[in-house]
N, C-alpha and C positions, 0 to 999 in steps of 0.2 A: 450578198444576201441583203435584200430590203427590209428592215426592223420598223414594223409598224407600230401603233399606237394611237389609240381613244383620247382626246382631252376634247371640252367642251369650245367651241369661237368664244375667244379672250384677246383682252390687253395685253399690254406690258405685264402687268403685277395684277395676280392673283391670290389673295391668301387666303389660308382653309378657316380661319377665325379673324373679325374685327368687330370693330361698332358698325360700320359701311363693309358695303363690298361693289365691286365696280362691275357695271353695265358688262352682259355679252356682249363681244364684238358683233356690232351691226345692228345692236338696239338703238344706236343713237344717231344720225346721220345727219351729219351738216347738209344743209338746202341754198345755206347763200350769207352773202356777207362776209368781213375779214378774215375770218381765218377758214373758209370752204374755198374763198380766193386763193389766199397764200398755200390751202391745201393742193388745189389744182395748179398753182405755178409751180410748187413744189415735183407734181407729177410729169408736169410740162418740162420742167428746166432745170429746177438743182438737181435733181439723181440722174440726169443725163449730164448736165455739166460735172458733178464729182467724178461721174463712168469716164467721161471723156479725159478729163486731166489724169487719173491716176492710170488711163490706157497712156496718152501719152508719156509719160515720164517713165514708166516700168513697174508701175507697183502691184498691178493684178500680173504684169510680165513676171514676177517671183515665182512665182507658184505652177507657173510653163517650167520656168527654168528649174525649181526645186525639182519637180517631178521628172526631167531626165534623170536626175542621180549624176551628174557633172556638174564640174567645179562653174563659178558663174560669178557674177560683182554684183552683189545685192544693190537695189534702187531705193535709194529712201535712208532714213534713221529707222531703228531696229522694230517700233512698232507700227510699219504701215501696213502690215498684215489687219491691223485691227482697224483700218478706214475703210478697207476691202469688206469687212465685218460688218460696220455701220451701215454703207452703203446697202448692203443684201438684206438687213433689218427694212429701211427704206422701204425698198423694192417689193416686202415681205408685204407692211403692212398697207403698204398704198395697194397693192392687189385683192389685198382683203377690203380694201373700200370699193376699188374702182379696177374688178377683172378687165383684161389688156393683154391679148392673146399675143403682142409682138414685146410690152414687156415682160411678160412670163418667158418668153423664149430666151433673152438677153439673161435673165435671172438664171435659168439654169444652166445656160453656157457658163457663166460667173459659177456657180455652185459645182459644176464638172474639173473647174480648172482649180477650185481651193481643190476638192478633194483628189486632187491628181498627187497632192505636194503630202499628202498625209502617210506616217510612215506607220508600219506594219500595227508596231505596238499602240496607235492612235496619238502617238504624238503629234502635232503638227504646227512649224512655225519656218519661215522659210530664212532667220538671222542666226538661226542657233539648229547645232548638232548633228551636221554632214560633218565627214573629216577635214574639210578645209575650213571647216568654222569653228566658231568657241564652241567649246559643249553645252547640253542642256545645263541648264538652271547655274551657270556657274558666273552670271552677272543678276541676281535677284533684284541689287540696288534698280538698276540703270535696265536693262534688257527686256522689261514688261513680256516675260514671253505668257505668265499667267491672267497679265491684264486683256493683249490678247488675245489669249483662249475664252477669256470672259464674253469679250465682245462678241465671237464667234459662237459663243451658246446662247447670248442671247438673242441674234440672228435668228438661230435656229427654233428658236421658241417662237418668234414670229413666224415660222412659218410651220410648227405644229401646229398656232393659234388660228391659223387664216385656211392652210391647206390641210390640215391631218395629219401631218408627214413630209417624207421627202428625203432625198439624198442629204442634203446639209443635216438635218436631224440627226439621220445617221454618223455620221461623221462627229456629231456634236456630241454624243450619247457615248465614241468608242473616244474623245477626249477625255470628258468628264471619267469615265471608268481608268482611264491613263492616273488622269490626277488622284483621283482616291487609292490606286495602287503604290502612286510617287510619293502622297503628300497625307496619308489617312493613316488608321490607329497602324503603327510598329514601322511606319518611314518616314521620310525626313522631315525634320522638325522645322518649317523658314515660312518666311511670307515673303510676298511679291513689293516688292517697291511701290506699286504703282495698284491700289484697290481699286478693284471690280470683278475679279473672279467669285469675293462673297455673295451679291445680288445674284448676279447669274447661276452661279450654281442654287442658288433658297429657290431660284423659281423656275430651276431645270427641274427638281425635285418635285416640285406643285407641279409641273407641265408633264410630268412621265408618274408622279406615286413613286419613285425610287429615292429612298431617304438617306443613303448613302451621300447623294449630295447635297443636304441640305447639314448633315453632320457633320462634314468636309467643311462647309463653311463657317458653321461653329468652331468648327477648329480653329480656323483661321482669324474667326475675330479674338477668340478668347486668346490664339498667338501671341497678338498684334501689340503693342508696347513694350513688350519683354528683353528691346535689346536682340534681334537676330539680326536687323538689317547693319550693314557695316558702319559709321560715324560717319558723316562728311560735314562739310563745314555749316550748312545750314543749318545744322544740329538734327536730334533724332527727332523731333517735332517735325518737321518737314515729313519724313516716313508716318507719320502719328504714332511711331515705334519708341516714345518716351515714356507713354503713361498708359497701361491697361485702358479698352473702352470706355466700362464702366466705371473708371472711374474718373474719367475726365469731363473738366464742369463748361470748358466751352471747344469748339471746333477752333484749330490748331493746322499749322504748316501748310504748305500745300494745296490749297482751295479745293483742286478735284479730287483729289487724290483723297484727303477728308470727306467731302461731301457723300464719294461715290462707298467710302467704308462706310459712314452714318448709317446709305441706305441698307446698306448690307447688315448690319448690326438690327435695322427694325424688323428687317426680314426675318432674321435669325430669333428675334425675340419673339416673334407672333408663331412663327412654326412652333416652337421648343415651348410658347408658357413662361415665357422667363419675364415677369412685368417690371424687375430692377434694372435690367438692359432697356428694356422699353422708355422706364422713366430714368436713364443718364442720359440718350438720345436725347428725349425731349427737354432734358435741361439746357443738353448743349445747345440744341437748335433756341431756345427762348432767348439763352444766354447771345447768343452768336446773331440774332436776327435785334437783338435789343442794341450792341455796343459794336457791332464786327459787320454792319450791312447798310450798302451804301441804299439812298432815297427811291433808286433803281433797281432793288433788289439785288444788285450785283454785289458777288462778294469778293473778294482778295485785295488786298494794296497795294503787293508789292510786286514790281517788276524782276529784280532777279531770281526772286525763289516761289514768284507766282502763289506768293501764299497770300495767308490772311495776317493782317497787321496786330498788334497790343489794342485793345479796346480805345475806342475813340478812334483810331487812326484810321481814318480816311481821308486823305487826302484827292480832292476831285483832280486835279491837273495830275498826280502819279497814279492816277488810279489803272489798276491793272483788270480788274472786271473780265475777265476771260468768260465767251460765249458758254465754250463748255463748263463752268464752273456756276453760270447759269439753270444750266441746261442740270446737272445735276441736284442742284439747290430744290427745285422743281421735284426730283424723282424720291429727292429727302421728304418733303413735302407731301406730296401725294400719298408714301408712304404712314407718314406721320395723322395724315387725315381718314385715310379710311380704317387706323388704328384705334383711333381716337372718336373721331364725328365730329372733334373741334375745329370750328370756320376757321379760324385765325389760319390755321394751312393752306384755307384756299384763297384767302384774301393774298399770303404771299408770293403761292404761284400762279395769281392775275395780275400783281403788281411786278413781277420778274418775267412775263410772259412778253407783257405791250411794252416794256421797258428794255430791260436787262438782255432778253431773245433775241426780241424782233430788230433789238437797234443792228445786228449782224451782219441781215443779208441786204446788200441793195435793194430798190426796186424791183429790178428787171429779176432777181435771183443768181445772177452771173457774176458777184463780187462782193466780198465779207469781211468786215471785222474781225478780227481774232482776240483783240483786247478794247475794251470798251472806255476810253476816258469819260471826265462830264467835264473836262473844261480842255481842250484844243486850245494851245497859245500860240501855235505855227497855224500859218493856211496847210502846209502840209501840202502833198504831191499827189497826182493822179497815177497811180498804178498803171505800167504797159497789161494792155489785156491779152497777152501771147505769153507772158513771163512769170516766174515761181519769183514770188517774193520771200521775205523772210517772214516776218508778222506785223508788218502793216501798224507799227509802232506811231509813225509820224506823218503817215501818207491815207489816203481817204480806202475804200475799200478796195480790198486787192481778187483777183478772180483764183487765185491758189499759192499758198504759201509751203515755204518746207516743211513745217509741221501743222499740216491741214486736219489737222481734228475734228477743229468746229464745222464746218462746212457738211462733213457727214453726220455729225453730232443733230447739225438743227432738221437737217433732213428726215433721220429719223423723227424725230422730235414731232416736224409740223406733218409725217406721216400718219401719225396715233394721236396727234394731239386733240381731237375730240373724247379719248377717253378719260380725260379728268375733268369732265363736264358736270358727268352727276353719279350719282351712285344710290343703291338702294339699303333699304333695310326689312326686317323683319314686318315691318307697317307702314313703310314706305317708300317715296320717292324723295331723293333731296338734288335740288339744282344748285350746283358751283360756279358755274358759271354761263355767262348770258352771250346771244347771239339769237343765227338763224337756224334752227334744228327742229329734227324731229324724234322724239323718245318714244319707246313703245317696246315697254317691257312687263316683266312679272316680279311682285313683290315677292317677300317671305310667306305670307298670308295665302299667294294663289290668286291675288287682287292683281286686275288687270291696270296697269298704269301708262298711257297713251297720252301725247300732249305735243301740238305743235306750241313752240317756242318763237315766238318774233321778236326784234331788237337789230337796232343800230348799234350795239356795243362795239363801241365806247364812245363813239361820238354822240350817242343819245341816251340815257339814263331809264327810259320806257321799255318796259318788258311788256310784252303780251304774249299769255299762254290761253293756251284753248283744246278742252280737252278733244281726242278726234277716235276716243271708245268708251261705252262704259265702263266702269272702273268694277260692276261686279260684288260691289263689298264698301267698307270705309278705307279709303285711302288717304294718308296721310304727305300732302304735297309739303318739303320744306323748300325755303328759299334765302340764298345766303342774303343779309344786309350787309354792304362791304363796310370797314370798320372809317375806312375814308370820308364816308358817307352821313349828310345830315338831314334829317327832317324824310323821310321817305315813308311813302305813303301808298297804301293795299287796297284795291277795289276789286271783291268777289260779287260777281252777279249782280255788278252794279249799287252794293253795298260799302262801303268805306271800313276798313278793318284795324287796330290798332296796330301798330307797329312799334316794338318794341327789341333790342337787343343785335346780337347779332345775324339772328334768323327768325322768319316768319312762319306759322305751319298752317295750315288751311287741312283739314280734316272733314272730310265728309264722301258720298257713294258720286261719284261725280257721272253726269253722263256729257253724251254726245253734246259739244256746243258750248258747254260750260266756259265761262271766260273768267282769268284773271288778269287782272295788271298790276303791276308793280313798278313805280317809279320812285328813282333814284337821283336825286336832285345832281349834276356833274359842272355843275359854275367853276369854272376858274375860279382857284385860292391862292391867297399867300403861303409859304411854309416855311417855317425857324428852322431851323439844325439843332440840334439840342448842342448847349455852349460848351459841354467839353469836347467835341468835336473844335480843335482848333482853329484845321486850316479853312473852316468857312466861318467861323463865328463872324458875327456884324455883316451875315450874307444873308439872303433870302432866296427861293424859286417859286415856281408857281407850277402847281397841277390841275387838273381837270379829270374828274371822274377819277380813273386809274392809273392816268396818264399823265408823265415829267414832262417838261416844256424845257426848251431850252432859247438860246439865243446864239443866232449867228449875224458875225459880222455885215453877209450881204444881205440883212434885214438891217442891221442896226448903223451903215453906212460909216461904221469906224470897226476901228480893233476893239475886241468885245473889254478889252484892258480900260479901256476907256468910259464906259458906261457905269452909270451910278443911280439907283433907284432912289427917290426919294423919300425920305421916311414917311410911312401912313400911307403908301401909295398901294393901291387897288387893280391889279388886274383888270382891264374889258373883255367881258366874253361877248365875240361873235359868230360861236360855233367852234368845234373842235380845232377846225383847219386856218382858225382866225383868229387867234388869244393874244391881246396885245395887251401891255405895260407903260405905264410913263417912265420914261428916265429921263438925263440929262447926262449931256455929255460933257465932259471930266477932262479938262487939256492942262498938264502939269509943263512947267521950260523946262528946256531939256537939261540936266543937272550937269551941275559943273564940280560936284565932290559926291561925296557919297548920297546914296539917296533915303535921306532922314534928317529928321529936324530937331532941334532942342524943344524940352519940355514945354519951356514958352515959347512956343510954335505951334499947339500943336492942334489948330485948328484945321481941319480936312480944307478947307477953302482956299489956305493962305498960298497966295504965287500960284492961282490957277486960274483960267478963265472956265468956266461953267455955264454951259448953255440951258435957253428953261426949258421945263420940263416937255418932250414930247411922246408920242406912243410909235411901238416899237414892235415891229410880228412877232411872235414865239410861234415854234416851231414843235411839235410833239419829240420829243428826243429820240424817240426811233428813227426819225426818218430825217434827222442831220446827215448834211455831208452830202445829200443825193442831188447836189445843186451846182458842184463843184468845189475847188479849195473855199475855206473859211474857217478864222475863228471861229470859239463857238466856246458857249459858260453856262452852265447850269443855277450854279449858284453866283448870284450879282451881288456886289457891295449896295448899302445902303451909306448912303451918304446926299 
């Protein structure tokens, strides 16, 4: 039987109350420019390349093999069920951009073969609960079978959002009813090792009106700290299973695993009314983006337990910066912003977007980062492009790793990612972010709000908006001022306007023709580290607009070890793609004891030769590494 269902074309995240509330899907339509590019390579090449690798290896093969009901050797570690997931999210919402009648066809063969593996009661996971496997739920820690099911509802919301329905729906709707029978009021009391079933279930509930799941989710966060999950040596931090939500003052253990409860917590809060959940989130995240986040937006430090380090600790050369820890930072964000209407959210997810995201995927779309350093002290190896790497720790981008998350993660991602563009309210339109697009929606009012968008963002600081209907009424256009940003400056109708704060608002009945601009000054700067940050103190980097710059060796014609900016020195800007530096280069003999000198030594000069200063390419930090092996440092000494 086919279980229908009404929702309105939407987003990712829709809440029934905020200060914002985000565009219908299809009100907003990228036209051209970086990310309607990377939208179409995305269409063209990463969801074909994720389909192709997890065909090859066996991991959409699970769910063949589940569905006999014979014994079989599962493919993968136990949650590749949930890449299969991401993937069909992907697929969801790029169709909702750009119908493609040959991938719609691939999309439901994929949606035929999850649900072949689904058992009676709506369980479905193809590592746990045939008789020759472990049973359900009886690895919570380690087994993500609800993380998961997470990703599989939210799947499925994409394609309530774009198509109305659909077999995944279905399937997604007899899970979700699983879980609130397993895990809701008079059954078992545990949480998932691995948060994301709370997001997806708050806005399975918004997507269907069935409030069962969005109290399931409350359940689940108000769980969470309590001591259910079992101890392991990273401590109960790592699960964020140490300290109740609310009452923790910054984000802890785990990068994703934190990030992806946060969202789940704002969610929980905007449904339920509950504005003391609302404001511990938002402490954490002040707290966590203030002493726990790298200049990339990226957040975690640590390699073995992939979490987030003690305040200050970031270290650029151990920095762990996981894609997906990104990618969720972003879904915190977004959240946090149309709760609130405070920019400061979207200032972070433009600076994690051109940064932290995009440094992921190659060029071509066909090989990814998995953990993000900012300072490379090997060249590092070129990945075979036929071969499962591991995670691509020391080697430049790999085309599929053994725990491939990110790869589906960004997919989805640069599938929707025009919906955290703008969003409206009761009186207006507000723009988060700039590009080539076009808007053409309805306010709260009944005011019609129409406007092409032009901009070179990021490489050029010049917005041009123009409206292309009347507006019907007074409407109130806001426009974020990034917090990066100095001296920018508003010309309505050819009038000069003040510009003050973090946003601009232009208010008036606007008609056909009406033009704004708004320029953003985006020169190349220096930027300090704040000095309790250790391992860079007496270092410097340079940005431009919203964009980290880096320095690689085959710009800098030495090992980046080697290079020393000089005090007071100045960035040249000559366009995005041409940010050069003076340094000098820094030649120590090579040591003959330890390498440190006595007190009265201890001039940086002494026993070196030093070359004078000359200018040196930076590179935008996303798009290191696409040149071949090289060094590569973010943050440079001064000396």
């Amino acid at each position: 039987m086919t279980i229908t269902h009404t929702t309105v074309a939407a987003g990712p995240v829709v809440p029934s109350r905020g200060a914002l509330r985000p565009l219908p899907l299809g009100d907003l339509r990228l036209t051209g420019g970086y990310w309607a590019d990377w939208q179409q390579r995305n269409a063209d090449t990463v969801i074909r390349h994720c389909e192709t690798w997890m065909e090859r290896i066996g991991w959409t093969g699970n769910f063949d093999a589940a569905a006999t009901g014979r014994p079989f050797d599962h493919a993968g570690i136990e949650f590749v069920d949930s890449e299969v997931y991401k993937l069909l999210e992907a697929m969801a919402w790029q169709l909702g951009v750009q119908p493609d009648d040959e991938l719609a066809g691939r999309y439901d063969r994929l949606v035929e073969r999850v649900a072949s593996a689904q058992d009676a009661d709506g369980y479905l996971h193809t590592s746990f609960g045939r008789p020759w496997q472990r049973p359900r739920w009886s690895d919570l820690e380690w087994g993500h079978e609800l993380y998961s099911m997470g990703h599989l509802l939210q799947a499925a919301i994409a394609r309530l959002r774009t198509a109305g329905g659909g077999r995944l729906v279905d399937v997604a709707i007899r899970v979700a009813d699983h879980l609130v029978d397993v895990f809701g009021e008079g059954g078992r009391e545990a949480v998932c090792g691995h948060p994301e079933i709370e997001p997806a279930l708050v806005e399975l509930g918004r997507a269907t009106g069935d409030h069962r799941y969005v109290d399931l989710a409350r359940t689940f966060v108000e769980r969470r700290g309590r001591g259910l999950l079992a101890p392991i040596e990273y401590g109960q931090e790592y699960f964020q299973d140490d300290v109740p939500v609310r009452d923790a003052a910054v984000l802890r253990g785990h990068a994703v695993r934190a990030l992806y409860l946060a969202a789940g917590a704002v969610d929980v809060a905007v449904e339920t009314d509950d504005p003391g959940l609302l404001r511990a989130v938002a402490t954490q995240w002040t707290n966590t983006v203030a002493k726990r986040t790298y200049l990339t937006g990226a957040m975690g430090a640590h390699h073995q337990d992939e979490a987030f380090g003690a305040d200050f600790e970031l270290p650029p050369d151990r920095e762990y910066g996981e894609t997906c820890a990104a990618i969720a930072s972003n879904m915190l964000s977004w959240r946090l912003l149309l709760a609130t209407g405070e920019s400061k959210y979207a200032d972070l997810i433009e600076r994690t977007l051109y940064n932290a995201v995009m440094v992921a995927p190659r060029e071509d779309g066909r090989a990814f980062f998995y953990a993000n350093t900012m300072h490379q002290r090997v060249a590092g190896t070129v990945p075979p492009e036929d071969e499962v790497s591991r995670r691509a720790l020391s080697s430049l981008r790999a085309p599929w790793f053994e725990v491939s998350c990110c790869p589906t993660n960004l997919s989805r991602t640069l599938a929707s990612v025009q919906t955290v563009f703008a969003t409206v309210s009761d009186d207006g339109l507000q723009l988060h972010q700039y590009g080539d697009y076009e808007v053409d929606t309805v306010v709260g009012d009944g005011a019609r709000a129409a406007f092409s968008v032009r901009s070179d963002w990021p490489r050029s600081g010049r917005v041009e908006i123009c409206a292309t209907a009347d507006s019907d009424g007074p409407l109130a256009l806001r426009l974020r001022v990034p917090s990066w940003s100095s001296g920018a400056t508003l010309t309505v109708a050819g009038q000069a306007v003040p510009v003050e704060g973090d946003t601009v608002t232009v208010t008036r009945d606007f008609a056909v023709g009406d033009r704004i601009e708004l320029v953003v000054p985006v020169s190349a700067r220096i930027t300090v580290p704040d000095a309790r940050i250790d391992a860079v103190r007496g270092t410097v980097a340079v940005e431009r607009g919203p964009l980290v710059y880096a320095l690689e060796s085959l710009d800098a014609g030495v090992d980046v070890r080697d290079v020393l900016v000089p005090a007071g020195a100045e960035p040249v800007d000559h366009g995005a793609d041409d940010v050069r530096l003076p340094v000098r280069t820094h030649v120590v003999p090579e040591p003959t004891g330890l390498p440190y000198r006595t007190d009265a030594d201890i001039d940086v000069d002494a026993g070196t030769v030093s070359t004078e200063p000359r200018e040196v390419r930076l590179v935008p930090y996303a798009t290191w590494g696409n040149r071949g092996p090289s060094t590569m440092r973010v943050f440079l000494p001064v000396g």
